[in-house]
Structures are given as structure tokens and as C-alpha cells.
HTML snippet that shows the backbone in 3Dmol.js (N, CA, C, O; Angstrom):
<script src="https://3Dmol.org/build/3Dmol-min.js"></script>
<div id="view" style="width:600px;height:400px;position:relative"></div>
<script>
const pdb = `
ATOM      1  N   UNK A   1      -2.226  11.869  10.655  1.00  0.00           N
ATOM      2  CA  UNK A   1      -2.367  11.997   9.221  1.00  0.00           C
ATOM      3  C   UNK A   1      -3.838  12.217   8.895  1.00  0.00           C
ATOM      4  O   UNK A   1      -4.790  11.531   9.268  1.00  0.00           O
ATOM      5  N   UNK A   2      -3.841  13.285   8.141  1.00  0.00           N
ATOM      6  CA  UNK A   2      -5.086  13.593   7.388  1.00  0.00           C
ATOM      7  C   UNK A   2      -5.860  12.334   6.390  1.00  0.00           C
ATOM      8  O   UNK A   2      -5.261  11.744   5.490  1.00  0.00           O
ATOM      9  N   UNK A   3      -7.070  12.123   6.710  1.00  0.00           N
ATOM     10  CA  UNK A   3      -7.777  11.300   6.052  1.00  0.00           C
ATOM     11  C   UNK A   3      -7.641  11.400   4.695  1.00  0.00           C
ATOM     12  O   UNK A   3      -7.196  10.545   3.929  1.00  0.00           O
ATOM     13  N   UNK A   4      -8.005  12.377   4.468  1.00  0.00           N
ATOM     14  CA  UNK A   4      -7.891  12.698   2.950  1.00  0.00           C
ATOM     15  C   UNK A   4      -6.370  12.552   1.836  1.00  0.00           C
ATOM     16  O   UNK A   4      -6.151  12.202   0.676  1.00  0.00           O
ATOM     17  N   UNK A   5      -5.817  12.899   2.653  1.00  0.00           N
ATOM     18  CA  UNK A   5      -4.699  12.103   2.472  1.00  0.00           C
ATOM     19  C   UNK A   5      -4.411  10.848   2.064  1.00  0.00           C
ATOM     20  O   UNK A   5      -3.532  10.540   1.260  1.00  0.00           O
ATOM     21  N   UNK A   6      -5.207  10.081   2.661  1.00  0.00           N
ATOM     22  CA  UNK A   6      -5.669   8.304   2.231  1.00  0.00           C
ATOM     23  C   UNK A   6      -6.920   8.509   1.282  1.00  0.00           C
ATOM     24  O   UNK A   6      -7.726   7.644   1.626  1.00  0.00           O
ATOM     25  N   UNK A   7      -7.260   8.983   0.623  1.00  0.00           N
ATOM     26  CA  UNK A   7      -8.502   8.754   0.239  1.00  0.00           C
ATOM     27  C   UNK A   7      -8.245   7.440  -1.287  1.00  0.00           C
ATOM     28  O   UNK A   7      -9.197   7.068  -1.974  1.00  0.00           O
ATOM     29  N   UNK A   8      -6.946   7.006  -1.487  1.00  0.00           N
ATOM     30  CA  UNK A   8      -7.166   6.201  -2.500  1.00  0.00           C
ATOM     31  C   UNK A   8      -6.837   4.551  -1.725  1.00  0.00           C
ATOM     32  O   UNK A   8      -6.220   3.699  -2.364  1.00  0.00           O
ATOM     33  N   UNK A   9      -7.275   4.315  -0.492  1.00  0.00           N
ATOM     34  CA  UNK A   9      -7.028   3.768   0.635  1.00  0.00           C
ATOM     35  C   UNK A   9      -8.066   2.865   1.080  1.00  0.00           C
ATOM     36  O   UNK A   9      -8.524   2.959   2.219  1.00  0.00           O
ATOM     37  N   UNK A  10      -8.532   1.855   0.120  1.00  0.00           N
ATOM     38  CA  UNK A  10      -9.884   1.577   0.430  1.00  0.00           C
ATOM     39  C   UNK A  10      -9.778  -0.272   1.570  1.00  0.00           C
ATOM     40  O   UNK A  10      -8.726  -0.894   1.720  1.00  0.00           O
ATOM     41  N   UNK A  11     -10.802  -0.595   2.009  1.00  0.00           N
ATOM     42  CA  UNK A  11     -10.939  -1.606   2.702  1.00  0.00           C
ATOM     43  C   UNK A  11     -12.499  -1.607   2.832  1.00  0.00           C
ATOM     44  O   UNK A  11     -13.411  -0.836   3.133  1.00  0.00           O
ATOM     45  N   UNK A  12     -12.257  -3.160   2.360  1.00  0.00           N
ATOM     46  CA  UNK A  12     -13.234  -4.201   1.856  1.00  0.00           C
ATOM     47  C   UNK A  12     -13.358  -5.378   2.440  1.00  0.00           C
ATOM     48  O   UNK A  12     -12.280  -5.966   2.354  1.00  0.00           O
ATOM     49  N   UNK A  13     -14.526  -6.298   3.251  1.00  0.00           N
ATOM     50  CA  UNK A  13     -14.491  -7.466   3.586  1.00  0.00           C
ATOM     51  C   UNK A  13     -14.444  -8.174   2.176  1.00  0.00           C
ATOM     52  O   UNK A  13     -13.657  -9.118   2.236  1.00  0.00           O
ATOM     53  N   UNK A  14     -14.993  -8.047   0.978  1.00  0.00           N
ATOM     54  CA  UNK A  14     -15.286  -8.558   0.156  1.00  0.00           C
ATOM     55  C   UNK A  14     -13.862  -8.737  -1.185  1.00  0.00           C
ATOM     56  O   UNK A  14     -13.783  -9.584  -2.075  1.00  0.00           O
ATOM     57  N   UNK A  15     -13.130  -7.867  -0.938  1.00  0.00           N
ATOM     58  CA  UNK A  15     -11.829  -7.691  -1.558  1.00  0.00           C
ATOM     59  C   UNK A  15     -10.849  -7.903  -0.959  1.00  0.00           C
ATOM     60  O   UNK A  15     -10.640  -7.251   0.064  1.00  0.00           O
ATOM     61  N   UNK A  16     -10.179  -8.613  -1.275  1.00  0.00           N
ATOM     62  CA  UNK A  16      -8.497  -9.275  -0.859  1.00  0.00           C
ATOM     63  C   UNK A  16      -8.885  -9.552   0.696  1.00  0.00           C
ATOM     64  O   UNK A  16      -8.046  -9.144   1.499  1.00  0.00           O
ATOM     65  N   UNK A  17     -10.235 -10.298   1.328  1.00  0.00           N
ATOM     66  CA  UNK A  17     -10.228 -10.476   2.805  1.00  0.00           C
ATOM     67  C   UNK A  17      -9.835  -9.198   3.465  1.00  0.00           C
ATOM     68  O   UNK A  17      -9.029  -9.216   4.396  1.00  0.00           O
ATOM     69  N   UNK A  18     -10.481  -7.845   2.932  1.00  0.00           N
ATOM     70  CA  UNK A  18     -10.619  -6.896   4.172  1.00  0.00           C
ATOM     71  C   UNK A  18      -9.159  -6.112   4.023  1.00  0.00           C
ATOM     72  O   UNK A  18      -8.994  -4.915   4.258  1.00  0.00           O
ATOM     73  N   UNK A  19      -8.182  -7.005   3.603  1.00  0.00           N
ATOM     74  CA  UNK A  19      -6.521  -5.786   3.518  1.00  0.00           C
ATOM     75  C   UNK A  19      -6.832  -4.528   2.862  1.00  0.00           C
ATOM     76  O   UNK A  19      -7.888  -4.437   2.236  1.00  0.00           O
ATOM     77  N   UNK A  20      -5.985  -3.494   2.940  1.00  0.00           N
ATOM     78  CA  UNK A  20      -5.954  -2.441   2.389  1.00  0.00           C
ATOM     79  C   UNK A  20      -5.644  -2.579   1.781  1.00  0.00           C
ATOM     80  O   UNK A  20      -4.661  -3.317   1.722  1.00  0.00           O
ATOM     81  N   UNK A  21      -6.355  -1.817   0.383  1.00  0.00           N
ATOM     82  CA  UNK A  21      -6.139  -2.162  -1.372  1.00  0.00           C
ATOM     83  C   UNK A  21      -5.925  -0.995  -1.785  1.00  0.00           C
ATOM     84  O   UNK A  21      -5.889  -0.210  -0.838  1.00  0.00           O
ATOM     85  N   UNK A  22      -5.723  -0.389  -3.026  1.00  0.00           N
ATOM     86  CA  UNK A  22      -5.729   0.421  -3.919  1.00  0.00           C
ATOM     87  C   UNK A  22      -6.928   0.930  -4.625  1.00  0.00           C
ATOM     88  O   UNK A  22      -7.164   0.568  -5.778  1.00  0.00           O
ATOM     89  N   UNK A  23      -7.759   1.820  -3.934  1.00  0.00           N
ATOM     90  CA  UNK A  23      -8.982   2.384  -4.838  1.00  0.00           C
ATOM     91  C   UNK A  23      -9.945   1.256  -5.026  1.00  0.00           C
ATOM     92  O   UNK A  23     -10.762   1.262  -5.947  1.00  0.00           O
ATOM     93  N   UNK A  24      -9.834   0.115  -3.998  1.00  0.00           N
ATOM     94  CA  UNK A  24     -11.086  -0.839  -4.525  1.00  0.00           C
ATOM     95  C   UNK A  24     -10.578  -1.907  -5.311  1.00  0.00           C
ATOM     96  O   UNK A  24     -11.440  -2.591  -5.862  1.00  0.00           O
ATOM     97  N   UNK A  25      -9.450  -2.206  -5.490  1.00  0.00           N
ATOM     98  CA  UNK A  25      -8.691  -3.095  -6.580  1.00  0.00           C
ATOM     99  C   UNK A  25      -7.923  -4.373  -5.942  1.00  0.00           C
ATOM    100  O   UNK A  25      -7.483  -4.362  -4.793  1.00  0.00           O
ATOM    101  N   UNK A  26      -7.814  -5.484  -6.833  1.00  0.00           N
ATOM    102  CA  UNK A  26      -7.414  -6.352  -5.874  1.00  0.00           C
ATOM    103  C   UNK A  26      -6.263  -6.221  -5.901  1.00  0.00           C
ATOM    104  O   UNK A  26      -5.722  -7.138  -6.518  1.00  0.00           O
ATOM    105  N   UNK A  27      -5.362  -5.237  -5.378  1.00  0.00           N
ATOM    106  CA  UNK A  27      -3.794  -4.616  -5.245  1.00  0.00           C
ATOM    107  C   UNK A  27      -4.146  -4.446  -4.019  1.00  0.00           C
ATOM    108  O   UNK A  27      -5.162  -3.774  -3.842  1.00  0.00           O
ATOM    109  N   UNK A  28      -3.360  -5.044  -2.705  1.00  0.00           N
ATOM    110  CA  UNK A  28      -2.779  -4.713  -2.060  1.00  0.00           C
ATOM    111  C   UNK A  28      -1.546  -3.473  -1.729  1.00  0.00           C
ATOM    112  O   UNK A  28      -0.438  -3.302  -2.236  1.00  0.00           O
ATOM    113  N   UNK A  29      -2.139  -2.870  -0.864  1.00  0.00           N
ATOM    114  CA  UNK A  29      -0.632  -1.765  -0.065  1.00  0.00           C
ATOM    115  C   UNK A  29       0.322  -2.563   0.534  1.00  0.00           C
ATOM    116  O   UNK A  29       1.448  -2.121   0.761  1.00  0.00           O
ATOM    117  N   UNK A  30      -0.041  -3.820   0.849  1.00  0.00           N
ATOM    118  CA  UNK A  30       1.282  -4.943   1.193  1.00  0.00           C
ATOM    119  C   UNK A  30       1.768  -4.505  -0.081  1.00  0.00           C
ATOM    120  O   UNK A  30       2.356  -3.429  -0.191  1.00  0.00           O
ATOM    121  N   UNK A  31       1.499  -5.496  -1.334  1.00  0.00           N
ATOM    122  CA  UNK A  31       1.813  -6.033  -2.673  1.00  0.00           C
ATOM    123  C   UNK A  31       2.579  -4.863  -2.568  1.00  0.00           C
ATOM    124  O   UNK A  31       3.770  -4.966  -2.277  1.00  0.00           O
ATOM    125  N   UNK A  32       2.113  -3.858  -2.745  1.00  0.00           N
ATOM    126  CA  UNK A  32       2.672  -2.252  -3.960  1.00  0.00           C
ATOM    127  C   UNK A  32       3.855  -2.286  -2.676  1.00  0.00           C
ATOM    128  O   UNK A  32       4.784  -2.934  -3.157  1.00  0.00           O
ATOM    129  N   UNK A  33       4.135  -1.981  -1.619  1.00  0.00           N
ATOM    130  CA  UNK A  33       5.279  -2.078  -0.680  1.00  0.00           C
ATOM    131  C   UNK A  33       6.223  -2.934  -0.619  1.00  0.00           C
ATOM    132  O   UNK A  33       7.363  -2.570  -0.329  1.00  0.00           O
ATOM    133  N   UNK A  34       5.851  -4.549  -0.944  1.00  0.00           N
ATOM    134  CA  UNK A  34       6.640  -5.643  -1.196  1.00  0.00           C
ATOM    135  C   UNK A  34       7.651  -5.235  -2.214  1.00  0.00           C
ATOM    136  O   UNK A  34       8.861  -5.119  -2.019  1.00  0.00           O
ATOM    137  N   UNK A  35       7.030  -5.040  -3.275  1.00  0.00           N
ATOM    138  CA  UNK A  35       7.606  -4.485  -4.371  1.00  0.00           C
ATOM    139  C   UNK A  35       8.713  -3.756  -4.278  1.00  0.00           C
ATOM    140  O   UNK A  35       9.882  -4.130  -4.376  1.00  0.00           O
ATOM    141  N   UNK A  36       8.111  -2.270  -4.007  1.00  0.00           N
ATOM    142  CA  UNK A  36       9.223  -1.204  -3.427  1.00  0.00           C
ATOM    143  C   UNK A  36      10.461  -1.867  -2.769  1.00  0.00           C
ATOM    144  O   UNK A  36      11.553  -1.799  -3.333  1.00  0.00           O
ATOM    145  N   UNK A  37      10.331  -2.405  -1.773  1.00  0.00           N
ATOM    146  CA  UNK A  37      11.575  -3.116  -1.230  1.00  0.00           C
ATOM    147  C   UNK A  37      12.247  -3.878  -1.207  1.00  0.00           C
ATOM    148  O   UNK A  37      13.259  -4.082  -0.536  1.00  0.00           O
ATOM    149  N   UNK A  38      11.299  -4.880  -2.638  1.00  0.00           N
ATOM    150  CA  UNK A  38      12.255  -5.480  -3.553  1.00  0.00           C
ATOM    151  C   UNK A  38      12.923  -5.025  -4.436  1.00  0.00           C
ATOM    152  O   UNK A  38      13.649  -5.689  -5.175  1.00  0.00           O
ATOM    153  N   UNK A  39      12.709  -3.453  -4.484  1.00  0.00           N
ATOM    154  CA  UNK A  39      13.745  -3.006  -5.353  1.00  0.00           C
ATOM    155  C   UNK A  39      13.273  -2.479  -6.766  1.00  0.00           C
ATOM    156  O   UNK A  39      13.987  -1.861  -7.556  1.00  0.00           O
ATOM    157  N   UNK A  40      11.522  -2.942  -7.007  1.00  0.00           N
ATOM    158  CA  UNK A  40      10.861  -2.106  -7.645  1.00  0.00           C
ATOM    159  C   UNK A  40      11.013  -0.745  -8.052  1.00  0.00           C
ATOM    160  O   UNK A  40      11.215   0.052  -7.135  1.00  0.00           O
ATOM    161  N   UNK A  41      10.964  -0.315  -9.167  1.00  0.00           N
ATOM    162  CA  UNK A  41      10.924   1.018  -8.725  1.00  0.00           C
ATOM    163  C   UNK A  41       9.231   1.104  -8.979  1.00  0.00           C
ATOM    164  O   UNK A  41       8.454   0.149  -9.008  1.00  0.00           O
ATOM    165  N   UNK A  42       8.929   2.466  -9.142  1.00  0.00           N
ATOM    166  CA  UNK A  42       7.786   3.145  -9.249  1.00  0.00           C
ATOM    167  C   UNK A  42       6.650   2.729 -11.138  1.00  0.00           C
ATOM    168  O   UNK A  42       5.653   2.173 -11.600  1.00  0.00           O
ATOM    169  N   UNK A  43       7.810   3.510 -11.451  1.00  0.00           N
ATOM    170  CA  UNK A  43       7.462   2.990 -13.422  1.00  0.00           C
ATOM    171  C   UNK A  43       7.347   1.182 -13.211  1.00  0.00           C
ATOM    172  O   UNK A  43       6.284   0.565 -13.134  1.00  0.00           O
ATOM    173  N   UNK A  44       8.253   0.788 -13.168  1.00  0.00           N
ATOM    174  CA  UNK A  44       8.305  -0.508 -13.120  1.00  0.00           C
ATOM    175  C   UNK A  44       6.562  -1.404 -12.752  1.00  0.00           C
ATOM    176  O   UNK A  44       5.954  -2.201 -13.466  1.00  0.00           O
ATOM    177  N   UNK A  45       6.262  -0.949 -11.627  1.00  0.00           N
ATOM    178  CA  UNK A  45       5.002  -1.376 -10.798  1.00  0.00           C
ATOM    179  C   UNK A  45       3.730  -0.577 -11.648  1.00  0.00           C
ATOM    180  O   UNK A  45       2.549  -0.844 -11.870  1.00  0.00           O
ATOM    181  N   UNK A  46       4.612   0.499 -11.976  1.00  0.00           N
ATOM    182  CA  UNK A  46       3.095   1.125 -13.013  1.00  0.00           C
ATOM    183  C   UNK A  46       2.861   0.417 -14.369  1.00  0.00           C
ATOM    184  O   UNK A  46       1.784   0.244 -14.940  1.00  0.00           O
ATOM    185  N   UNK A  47       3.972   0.081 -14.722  1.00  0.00           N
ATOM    186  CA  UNK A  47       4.314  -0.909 -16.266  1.00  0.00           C
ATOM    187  C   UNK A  47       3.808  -2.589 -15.609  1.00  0.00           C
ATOM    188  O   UNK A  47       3.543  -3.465 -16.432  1.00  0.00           O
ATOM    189  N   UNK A  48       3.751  -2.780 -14.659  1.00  0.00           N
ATOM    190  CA  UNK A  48       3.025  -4.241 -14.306  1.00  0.00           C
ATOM    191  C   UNK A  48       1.674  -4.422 -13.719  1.00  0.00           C
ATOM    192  O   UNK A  48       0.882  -5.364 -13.724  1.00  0.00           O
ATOM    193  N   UNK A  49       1.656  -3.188 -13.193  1.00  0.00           N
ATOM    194  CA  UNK A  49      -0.190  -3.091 -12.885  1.00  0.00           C
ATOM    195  C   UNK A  49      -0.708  -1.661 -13.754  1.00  0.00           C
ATOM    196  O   UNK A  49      -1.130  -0.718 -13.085  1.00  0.00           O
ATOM    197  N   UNK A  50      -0.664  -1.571 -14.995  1.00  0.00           N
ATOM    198  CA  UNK A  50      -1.177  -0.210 -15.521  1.00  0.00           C
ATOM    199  C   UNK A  50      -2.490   0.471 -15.369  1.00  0.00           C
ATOM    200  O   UNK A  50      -2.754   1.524 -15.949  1.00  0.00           O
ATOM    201  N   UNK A  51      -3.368  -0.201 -14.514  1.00  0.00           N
ATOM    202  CA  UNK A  51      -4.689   0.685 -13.876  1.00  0.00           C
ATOM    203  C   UNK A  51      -3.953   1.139 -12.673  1.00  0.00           C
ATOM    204  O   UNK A  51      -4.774   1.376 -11.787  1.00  0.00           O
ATOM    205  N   UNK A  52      -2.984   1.311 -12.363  1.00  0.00           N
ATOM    206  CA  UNK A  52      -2.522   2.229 -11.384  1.00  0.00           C
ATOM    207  C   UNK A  52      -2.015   3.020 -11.246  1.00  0.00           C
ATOM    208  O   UNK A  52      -0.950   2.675 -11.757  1.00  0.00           O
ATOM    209  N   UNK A  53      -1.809   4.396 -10.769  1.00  0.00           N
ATOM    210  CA  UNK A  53      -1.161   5.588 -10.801  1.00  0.00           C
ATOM    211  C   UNK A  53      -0.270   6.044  -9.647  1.00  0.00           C
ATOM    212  O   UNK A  53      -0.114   5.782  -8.454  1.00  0.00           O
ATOM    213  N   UNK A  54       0.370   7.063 -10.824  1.00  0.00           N
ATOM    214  CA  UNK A  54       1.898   7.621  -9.562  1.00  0.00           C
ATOM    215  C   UNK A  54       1.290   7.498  -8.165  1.00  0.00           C
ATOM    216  O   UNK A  54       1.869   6.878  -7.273  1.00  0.00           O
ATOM    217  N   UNK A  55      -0.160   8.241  -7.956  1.00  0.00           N
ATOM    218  CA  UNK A  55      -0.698   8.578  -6.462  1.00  0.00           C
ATOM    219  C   UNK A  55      -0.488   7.187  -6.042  1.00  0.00           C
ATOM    220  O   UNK A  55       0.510   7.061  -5.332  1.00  0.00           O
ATOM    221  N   UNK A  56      -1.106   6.164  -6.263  1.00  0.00           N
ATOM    222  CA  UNK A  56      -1.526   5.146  -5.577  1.00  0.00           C
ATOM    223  C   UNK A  56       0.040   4.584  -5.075  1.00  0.00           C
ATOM    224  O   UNK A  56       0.089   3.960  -4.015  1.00  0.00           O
ATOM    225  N   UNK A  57       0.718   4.709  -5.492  1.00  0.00           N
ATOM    226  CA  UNK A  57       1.612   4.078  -4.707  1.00  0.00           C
ATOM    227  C   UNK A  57       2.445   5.157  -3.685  1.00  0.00           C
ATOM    228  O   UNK A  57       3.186   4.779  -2.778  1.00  0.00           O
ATOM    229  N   UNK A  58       2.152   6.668  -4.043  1.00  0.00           N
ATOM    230  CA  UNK A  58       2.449   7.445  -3.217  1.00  0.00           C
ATOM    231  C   UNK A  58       1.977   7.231  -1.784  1.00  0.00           C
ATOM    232  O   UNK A  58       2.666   7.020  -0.786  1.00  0.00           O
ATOM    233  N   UNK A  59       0.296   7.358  -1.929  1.00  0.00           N
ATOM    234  CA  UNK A  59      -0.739   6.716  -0.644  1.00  0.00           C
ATOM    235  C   UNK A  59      -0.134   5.492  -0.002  1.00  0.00           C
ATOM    236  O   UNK A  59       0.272   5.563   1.158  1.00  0.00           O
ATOM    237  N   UNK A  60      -0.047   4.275  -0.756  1.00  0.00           N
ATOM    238  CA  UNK A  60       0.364   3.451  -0.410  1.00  0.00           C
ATOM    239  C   UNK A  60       1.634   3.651   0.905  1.00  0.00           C
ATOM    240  O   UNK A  60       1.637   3.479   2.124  1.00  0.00           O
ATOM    241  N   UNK A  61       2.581   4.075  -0.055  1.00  0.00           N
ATOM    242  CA  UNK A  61       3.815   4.260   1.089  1.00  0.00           C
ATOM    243  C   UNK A  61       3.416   4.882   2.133  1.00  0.00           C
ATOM    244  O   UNK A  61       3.811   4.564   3.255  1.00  0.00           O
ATOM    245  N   UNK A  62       2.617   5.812   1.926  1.00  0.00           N
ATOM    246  CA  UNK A  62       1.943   7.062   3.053  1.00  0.00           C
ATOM    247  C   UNK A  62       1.070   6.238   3.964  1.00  0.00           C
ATOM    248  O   UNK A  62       0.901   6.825   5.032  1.00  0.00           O
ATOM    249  N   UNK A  63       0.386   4.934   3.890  1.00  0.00           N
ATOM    250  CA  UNK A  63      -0.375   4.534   4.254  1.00  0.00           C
ATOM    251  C   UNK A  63       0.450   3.464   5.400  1.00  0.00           C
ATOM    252  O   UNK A  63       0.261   3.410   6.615  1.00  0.00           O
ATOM    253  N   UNK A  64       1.293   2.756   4.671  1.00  0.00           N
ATOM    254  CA  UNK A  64       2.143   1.966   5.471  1.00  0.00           C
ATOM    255  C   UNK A  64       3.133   2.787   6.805  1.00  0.00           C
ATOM    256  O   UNK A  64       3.346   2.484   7.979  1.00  0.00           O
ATOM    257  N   UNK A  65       3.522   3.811   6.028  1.00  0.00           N
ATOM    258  CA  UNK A  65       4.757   4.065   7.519  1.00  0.00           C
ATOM    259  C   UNK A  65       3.569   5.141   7.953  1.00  0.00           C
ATOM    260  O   UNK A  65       4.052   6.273   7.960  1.00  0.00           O
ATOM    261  N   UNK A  66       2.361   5.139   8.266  1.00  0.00           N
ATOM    262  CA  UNK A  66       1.680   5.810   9.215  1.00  0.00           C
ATOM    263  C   UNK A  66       1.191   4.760  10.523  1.00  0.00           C
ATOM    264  O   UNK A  66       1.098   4.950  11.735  1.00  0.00           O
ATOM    265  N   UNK A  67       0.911   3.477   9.576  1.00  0.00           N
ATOM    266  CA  UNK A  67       0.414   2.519   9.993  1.00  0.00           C
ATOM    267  C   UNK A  67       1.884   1.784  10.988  1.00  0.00           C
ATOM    268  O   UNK A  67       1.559   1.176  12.007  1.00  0.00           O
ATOM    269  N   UNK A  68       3.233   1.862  10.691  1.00  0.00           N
ATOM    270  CA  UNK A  68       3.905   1.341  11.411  1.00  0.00           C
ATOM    271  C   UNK A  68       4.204   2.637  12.617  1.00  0.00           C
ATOM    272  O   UNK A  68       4.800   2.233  13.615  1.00  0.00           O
ATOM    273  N   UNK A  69       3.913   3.847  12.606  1.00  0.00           N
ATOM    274  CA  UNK A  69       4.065   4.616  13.682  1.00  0.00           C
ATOM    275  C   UNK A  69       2.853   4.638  14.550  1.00  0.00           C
ATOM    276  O   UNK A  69       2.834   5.230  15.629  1.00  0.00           O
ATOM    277  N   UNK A  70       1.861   3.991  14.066  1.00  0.00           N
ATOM    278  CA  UNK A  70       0.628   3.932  15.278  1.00  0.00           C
ATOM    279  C   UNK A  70       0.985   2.839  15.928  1.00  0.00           C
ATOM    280  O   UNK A  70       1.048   3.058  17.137  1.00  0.00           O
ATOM    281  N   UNK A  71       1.306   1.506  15.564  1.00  0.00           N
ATOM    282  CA  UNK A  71       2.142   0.216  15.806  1.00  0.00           C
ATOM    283  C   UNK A  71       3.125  -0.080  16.289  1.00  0.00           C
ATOM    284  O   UNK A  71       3.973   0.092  15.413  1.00  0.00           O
ATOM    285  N   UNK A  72       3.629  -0.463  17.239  1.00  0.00           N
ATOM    286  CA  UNK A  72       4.794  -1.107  17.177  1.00  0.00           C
ATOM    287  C   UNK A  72       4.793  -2.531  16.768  1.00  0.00           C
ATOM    288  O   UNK A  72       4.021  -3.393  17.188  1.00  0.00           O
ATOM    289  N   UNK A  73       5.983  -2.720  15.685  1.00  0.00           N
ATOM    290  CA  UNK A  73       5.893  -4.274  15.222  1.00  0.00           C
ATOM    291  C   UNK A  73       6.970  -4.872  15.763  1.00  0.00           C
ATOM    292  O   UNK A  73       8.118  -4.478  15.556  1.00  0.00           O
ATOM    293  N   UNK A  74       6.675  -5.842  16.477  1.00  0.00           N
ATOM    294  CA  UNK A  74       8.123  -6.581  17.082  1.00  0.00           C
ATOM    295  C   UNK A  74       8.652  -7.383  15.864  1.00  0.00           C
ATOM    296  O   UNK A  74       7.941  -7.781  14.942  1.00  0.00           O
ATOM    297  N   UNK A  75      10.418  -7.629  16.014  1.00  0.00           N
ATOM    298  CA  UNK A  75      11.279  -8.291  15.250  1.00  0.00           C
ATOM    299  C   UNK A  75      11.634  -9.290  16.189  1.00  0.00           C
ATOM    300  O   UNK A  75      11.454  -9.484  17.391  1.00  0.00           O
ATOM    301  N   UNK A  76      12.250  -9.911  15.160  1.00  0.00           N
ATOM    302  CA  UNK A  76      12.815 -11.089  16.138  1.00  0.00           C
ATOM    303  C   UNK A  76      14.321 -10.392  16.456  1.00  0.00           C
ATOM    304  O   UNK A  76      15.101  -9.709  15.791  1.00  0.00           O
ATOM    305  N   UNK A  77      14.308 -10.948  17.868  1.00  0.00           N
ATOM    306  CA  UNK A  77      15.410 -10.675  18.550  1.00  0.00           C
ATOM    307  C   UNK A  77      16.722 -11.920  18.134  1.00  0.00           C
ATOM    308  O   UNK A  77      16.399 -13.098  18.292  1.00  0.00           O
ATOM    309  N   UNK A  78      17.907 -11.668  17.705  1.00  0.00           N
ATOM    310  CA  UNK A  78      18.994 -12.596  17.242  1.00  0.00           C
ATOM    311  C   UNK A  78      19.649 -12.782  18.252  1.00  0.00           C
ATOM    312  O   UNK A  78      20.639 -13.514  18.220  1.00  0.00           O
TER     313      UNK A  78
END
`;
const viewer = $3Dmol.createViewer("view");
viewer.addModel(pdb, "pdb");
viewer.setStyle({}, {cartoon: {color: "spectrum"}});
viewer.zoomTo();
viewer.render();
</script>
């Protein structure tokens, strides 16, 4: 994935302990993803954090399943 691509993708020791945030903001790409798969939709998350835009949660998603294909994350085995 193209960098630029992430460019609203920021990381900070000084913000949220270093996680990947949103443009410098204390929003997490966890948070904005948690969301989503709680069933969030998009408007919804824009109507609860309104300094944020369609992109940022576009990046976001873009940011996460790049990050789980460089990764493998183990599950627990049942």
C-alpha cells in the first residue's frame, strides 16, 4: 500500500501513547474500527465525532486490514 494513501494516518508518542490516530486527533483507528463492527455506520461516527470526515474513516479501514495482512494475529483456538 501506497503511503499516501495513509496520509490522514498519523502516530504520535505524545497522543493516545503512540496508537494510530486520525490526522493528529485523539481518535483512534482502533476507536473508528471498534465502532464499524459494532455496527456503526459511517454518518453515525461522523454525527459523534464531527471534526471527522468521510476520508478518515475510509483510511482508517484502509489502514487496519493492511495492517492485519502484514500480521498475522493469532485467535484463540476453541
Amino acid at each position: 500500500m501506497r503511503t499516501a494513501q495513509l496520509d490522514r494516518i498519523t502516530f504520535d508518542t505524545e497522543v493516545m501513547g503512540g496508537k494510530a490516530c486520525i490526522r493528529g486527533l485523539r481518535v483512534t483507528v482502533g476507536t473508528v474500527v471498534a465502532l464499524l463492527a459494532a455496527g456503526q455506520s459511517s454518518a453515525s461516527i461522523l454525527r459523534a465525532y464531527p471534526y471527522l470526515e468521510s476520508e478518515d474513516i475510509d483510511q482508517a479501514l484502509a489502514y487496519a486490514a493492511w495492517r492485519l495482512e502484514e500480521r498475522e494475529v493469532p485467535l484463540a483456538v476453541q
